[in-house]
C-alpha positions as CSV (number, residue, x, y, z in Angstrom):
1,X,220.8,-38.0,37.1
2,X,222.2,-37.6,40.5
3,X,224.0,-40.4,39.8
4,X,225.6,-39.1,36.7
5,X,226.3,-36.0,38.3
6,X,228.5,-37.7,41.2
7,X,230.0,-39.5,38.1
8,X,231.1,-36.7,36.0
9,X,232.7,-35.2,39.5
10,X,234.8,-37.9,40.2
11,X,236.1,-38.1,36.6
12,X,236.8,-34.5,36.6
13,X,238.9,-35.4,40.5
14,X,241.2,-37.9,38.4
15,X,242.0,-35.7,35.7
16,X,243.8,-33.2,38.5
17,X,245.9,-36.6,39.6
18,X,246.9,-37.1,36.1
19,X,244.4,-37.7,33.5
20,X,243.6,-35.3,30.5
21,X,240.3,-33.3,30.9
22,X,239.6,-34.5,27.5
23,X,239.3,-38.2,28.5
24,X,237.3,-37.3,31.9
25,X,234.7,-35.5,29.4
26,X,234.7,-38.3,27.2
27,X,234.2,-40.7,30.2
28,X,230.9,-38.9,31.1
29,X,229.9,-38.5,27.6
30,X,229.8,-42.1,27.5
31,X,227.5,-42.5,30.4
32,X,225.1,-40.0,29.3
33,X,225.2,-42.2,26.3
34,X,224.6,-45.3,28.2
35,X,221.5,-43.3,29.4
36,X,220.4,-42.1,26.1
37,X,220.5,-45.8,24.6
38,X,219.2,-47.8,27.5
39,X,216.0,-48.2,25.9
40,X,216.8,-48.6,22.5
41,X,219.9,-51.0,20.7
42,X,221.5,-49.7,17.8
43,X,223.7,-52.9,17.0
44,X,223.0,-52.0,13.3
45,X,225.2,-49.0,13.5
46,X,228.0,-50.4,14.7
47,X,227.7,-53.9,14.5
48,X,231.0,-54.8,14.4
49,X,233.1,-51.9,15.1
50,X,235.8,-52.4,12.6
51,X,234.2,-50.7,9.4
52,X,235.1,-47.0,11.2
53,X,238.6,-45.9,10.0
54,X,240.5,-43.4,10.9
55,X,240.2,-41.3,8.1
56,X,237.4,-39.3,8.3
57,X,237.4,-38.8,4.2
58,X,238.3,-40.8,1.4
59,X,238.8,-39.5,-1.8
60,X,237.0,-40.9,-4.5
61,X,238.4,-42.3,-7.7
62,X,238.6,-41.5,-10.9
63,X,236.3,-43.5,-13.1
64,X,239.1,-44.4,-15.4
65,X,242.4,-44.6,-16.2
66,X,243.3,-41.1,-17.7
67,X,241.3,-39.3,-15.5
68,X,243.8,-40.7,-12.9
69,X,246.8,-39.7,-15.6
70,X,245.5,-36.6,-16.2
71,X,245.1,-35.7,-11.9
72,X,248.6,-37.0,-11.2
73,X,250.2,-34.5,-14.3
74,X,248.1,-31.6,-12.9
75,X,249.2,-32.2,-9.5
76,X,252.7,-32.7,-10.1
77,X,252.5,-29.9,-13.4
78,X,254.7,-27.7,-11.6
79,X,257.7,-29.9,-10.7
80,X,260.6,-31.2,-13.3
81,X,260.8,-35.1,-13.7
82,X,264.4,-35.7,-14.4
83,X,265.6,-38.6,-17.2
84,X,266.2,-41.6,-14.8
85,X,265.6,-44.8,-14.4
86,X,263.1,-44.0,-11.7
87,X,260.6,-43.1,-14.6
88,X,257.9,-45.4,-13.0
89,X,258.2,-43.3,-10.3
90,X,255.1,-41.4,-10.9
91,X,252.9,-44.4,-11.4
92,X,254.2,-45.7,-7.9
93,X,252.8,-42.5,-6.3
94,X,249.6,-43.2,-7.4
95,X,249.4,-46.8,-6.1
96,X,250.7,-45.9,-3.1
97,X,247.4,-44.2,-1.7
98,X,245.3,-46.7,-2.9
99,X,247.6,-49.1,-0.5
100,X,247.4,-47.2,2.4
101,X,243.7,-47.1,2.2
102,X,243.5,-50.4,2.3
103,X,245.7,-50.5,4.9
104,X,244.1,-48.5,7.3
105,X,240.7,-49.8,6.3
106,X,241.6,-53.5,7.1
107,X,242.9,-51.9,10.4
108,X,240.8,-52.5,13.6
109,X,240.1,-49.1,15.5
110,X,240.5,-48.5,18.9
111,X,237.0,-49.1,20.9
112,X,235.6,-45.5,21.8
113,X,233.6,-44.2,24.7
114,X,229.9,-45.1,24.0
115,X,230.6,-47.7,21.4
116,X,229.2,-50.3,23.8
117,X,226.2,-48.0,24.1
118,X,225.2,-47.8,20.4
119,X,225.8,-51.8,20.3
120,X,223.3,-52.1,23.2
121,X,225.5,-53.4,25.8
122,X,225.2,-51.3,28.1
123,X,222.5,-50.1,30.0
124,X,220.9,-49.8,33.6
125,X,221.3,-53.8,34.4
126,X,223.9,-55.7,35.6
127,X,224.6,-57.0,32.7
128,X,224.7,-53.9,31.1
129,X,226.6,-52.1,33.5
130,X,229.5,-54.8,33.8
131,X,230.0,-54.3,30.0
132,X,230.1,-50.3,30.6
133,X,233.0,-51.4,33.5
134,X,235.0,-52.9,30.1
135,X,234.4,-50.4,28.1
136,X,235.5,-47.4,30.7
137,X,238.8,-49.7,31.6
138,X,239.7,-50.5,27.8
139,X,239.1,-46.8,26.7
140,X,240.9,-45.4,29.8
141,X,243.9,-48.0,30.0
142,X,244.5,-48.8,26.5
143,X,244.9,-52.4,27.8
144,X,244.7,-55.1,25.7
145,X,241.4,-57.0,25.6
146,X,242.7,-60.0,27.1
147,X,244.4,-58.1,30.3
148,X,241.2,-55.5,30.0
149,X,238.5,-58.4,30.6
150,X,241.0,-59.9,33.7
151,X,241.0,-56.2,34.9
152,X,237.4,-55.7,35.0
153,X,236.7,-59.1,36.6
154,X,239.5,-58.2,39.3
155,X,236.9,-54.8,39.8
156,X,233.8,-56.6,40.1
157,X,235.4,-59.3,42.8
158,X,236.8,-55.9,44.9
159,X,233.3,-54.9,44.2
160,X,231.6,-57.7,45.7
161,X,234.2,-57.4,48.8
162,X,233.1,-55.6,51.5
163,X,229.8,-57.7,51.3
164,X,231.5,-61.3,50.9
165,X,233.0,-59.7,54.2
166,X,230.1,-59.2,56.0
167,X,229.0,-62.5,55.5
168,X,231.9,-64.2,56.4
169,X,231.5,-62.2,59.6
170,X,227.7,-63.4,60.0
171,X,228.3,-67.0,59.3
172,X,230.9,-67.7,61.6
173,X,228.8,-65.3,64.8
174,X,226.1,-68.0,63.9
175,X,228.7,-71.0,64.1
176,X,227.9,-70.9,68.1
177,X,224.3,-71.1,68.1
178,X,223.7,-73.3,64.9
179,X,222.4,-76.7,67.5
180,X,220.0,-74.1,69.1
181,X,218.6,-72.7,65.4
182,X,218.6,-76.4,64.1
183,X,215.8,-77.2,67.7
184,X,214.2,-74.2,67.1
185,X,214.0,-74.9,63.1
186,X,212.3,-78.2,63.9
187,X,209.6,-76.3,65.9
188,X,208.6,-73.9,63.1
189,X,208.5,-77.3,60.8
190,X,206.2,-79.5,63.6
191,X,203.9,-76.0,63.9
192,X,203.5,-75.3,60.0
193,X,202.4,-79.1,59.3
194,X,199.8,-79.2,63.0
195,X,198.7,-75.9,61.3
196,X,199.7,-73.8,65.0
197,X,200.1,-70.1,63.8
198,X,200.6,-69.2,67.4
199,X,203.1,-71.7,68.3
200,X,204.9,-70.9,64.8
201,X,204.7,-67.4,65.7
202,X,206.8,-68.7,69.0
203,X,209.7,-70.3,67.6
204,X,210.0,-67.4,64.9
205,X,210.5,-64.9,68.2
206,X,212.8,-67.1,69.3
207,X,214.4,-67.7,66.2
208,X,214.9,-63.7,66.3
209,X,216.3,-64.2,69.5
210,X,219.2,-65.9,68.7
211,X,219.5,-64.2,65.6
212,X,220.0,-60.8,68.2
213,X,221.6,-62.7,70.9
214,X,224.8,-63.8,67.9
215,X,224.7,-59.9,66.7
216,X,223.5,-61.0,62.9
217,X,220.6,-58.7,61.7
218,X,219.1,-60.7,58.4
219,X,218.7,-57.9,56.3
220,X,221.8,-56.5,56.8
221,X,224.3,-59.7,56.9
222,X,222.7,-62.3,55.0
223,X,220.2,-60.9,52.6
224,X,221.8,-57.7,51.6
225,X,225.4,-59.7,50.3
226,X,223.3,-62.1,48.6
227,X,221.2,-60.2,47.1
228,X,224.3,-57.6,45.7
229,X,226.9,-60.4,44.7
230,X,224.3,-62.8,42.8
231,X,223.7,-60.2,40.2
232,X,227.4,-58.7,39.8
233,X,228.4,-62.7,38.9
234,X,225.9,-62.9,36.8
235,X,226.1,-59.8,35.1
236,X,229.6,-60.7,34.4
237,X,228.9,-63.8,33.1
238,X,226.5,-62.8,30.3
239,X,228.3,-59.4,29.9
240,X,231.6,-61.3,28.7
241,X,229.4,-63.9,26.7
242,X,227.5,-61.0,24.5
243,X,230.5,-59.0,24.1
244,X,232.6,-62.2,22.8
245,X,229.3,-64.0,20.8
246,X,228.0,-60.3,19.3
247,X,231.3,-60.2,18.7
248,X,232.9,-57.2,19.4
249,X,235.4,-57.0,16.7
250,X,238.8,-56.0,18.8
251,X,238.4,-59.1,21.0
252,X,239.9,-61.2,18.0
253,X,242.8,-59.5,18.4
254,X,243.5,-60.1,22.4
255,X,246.9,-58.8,22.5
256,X,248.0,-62.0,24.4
257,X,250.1,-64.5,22.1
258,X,248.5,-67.6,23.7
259,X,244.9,-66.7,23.5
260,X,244.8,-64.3,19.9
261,X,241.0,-64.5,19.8
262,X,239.0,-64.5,22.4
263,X,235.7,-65.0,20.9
264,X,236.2,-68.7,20.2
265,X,236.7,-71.5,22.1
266,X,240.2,-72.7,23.3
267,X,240.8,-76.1,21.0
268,X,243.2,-77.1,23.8
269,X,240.6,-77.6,26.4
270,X,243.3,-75.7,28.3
271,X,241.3,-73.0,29.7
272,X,238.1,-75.5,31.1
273,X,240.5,-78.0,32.9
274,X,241.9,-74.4,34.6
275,X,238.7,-73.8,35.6
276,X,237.9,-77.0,37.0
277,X,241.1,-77.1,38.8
278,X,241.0,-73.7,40.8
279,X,237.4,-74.6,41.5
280,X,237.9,-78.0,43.0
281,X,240.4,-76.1,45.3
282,X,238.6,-72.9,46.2
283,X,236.1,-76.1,47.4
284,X,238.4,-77.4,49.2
285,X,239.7,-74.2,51.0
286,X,235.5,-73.7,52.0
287,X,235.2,-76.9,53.1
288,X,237.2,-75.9,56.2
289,X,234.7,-73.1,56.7
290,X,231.8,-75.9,57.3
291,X,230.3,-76.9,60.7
292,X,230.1,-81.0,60.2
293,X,229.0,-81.6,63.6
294,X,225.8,-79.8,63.1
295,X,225.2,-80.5,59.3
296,X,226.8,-83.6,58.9
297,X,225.4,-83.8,55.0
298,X,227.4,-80.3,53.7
299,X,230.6,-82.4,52.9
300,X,228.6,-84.3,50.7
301,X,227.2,-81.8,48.9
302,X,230.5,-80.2,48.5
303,X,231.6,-82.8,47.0
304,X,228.5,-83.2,44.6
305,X,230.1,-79.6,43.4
306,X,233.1,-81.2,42.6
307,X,231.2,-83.7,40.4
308,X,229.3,-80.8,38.6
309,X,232.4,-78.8,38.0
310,X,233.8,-81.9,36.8
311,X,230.6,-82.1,34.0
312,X,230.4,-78.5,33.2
313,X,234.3,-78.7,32.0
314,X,232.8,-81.0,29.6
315,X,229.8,-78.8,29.1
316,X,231.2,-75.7,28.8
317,X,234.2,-76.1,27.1
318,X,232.9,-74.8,23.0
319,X,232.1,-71.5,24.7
320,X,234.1,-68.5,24.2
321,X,237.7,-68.0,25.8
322,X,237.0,-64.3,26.7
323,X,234.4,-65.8,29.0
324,X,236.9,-68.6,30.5
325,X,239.4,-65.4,31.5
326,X,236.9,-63.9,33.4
327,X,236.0,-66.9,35.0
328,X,239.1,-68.0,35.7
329,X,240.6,-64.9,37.1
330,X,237.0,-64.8,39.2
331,X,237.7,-68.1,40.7
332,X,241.1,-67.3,41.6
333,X,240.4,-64.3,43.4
334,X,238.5,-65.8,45.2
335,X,240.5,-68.6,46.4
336,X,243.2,-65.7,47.8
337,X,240.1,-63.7,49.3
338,X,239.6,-67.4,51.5
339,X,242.7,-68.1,52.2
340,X,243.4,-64.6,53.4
341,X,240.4,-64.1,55.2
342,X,241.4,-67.3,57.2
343,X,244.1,-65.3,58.4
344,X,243.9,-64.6,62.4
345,X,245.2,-61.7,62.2
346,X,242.9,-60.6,59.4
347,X,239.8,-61.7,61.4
348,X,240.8,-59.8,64.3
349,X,240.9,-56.9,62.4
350,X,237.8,-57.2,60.6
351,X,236.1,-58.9,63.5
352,X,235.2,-62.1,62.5
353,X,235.1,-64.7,64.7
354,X,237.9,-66.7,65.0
355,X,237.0,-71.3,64.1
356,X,239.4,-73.3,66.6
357,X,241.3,-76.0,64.5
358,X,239.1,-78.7,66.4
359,X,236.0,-77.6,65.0
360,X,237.5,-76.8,61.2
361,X,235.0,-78.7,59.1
362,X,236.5,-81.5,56.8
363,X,235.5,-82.6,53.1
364,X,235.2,-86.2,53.4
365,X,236.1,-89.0,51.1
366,X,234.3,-89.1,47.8
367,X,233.8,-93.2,48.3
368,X,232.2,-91.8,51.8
369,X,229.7,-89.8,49.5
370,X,229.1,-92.6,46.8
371,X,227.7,-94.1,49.8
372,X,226.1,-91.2,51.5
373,X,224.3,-90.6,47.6
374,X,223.3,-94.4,47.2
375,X,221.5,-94.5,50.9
376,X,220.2,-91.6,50.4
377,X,218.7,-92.9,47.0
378,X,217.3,-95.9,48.5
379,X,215.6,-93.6,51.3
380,X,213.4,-91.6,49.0
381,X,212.3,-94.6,47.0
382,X,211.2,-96.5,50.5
383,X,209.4,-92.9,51.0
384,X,207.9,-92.9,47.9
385,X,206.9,-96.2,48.1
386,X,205.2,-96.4,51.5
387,X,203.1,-92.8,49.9
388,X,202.2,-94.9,47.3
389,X,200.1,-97.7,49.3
390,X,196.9,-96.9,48.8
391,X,195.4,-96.5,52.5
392,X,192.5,-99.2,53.9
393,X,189.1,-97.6,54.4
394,X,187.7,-98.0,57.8
């Protein structure tokens, strides 16, 4: 609740720099909503949204035709009809209600705060809270749903910042010591198969050492940033998915000419060959982040990545193009968040290590890793193999 509180406050902040009290109140109404419903899901009540109109009441109608005569003389009793030839005039100002119901019934409303709420999207998790992030944005902005969904993927990547940051920072502080941790790794491997607690109890101090003697706390700069930005991309994966595969009604009409309806899948194949496109080169920018000379094999497996990307553009491609935006606009981010963060002048001022050009790591050939994949196959099957013999018995 404290939570909410802080919330509310900071809602209440923006509406003196602009926005209407009104939509600050409704803002936190729709978190104390998210509250009420995080245990229950009331898809039933508003399963697809569109079936609200914006009149509140409809008039009912007459069961037959002269009780609809007989209400249009008593309501127009007390004017004159003239002799014209606009006689019909009458009967066309009784059709025209029935119209504009129809009208404004086949019309999609605008999505409302807690709407997400009562069709259990939202809710404590990631998953649930990433769809609360749409909601507030669409409800706030009156964005379109296309440019809404590339908004609140743009938030959750300026989310996930400050800790991809930190990170960066760690990994390159830990570029200088890696041959040391790679020694000391093989120390804590030879005492956990001889069965040496004290000697594995050794090279875990020392492995500390290092750790303190590169200024990277675990906790803090590895496990921390993994632990945050793991669930935000996921939770913006299946968050996009539900809302485009419940659906939620106003994503069919996107408001962006090229993609109409983002809750099915783009027949061009445009959208998955995007994908596979920015990710082969945000790969290619990382692969400059690598240290070769101390793990020769992470090229490789880069370039097994660019494989898989390769197959899940095939895999992928029948699922929804609301999901492809977010994805897309993810990837791209973070493509500029490397190449900026390779910046000298950006690493001096977030103090992150500078990598000399020499020592830039480099993807290598993918014949090099055809090769690299078929050794390595024939490796484990001479390992398995040589398991396999059965021993002699003394």
């Amino acid at each position: 609740m404290a939570f909410a509180s802080r919330v509310g406050l900071s809602l209440q902040n923006a509406a003196s720099h602009g926005l209407s009290m009104r939509r600050a109140s409704g803002a936190a109404r729709c978190f104390s909503s998210v509250l009420q419903h995080s245990s229950s899901n009331n898809a039933t009540r508003l399963r697809h949204l569109g079936s609200r109109s914006y009149t509140q009441t409809t008039p009912e109608k007459p069961a037959d035709a002269a009780a609809t005569t007989e209400s249009a003389v008593e309501g127009v009793s007390s004017f004159s009809l003239p002799d014209s030839p606009v006689e019909g005039a009458a009967f066309v100002s009784d059709a025209a209600p029935d119209l504009s119901d129809t009208i404004i019934s086949n019309v999609l409303p605008a999505l409302q705060y807690g709407d997400f709420a009562a069709l259990g999207l939202s809710s404590w998790s990631p998953i649930g809270l990433v769809a609360w992030t749409y909601e507030v944005i669409n409800v706030t902005t009156g964005l379109p749903w296309f440019w809404t969904i590339v908004a609140g993927s743009t938030v959750c990547r300026l989310f996930c910042l400050p800790f991809a940051i930190r990170a960066a920072r760690a990994s390159a502080r830990m570029r200088g010591i890696q041959t040391e941790m790679t020694k000391v790794r093989e120390k804590i491997g030879t005492a956990a198969k001889t069965g040496d607690p004290v000697a594995q109890q050794r090279a875990t101090l020392e492995m500390q050492a290092l750790y303190s003697k590169a200024g990277v706390k675990i906790m803090r700069d590895m496990i921390v940033p993994a632990v945050v930005q793991v669930p935000v991309a996921i939770g913006m994966f299946f968050a996009t998915k539900r809302m485009c595969e419940l659906p939620v009604a106003q994503l069919k009409d996107s408001g962006f000419s090229l993609l109409p309806d983002l809750t099915v899948a783009d027949p061009t194949m445009i959208l998955p060959i995007a994908l596979c496109a920015v990710v082969n080169v945000q790969i290619s920018l990382g692969g400059k982040d690598i240290n070769a000379k101390d793990v020769p094999d992470m090229g490789h497996y880069m370039n097994c990545f660019r494989g898989l990307s390769v197959l899940g553009m095939f895999f992928m491609h029948s699922l929804p193009s609301g999901l492809f935006v977010a994805m897309l606009t993810t990837s791209i981010l973070t493509g500029v968040q490397s190449v900026i963060l390779r910046k000298p002048a950006v690493r001096q001022a977030l103090n992150i290590p500078l990598i000399p050009k020499h020592e830039e790591g480099r993807i290598p050939p993918l014949r090099d890793t055809g090769r690299w994949i078929v050794s390595k196959i024939k490796e484990n099957l001479v390992l398995a193999k040589s398991n396999s013999v059965p021993r002699k018995r003394l």
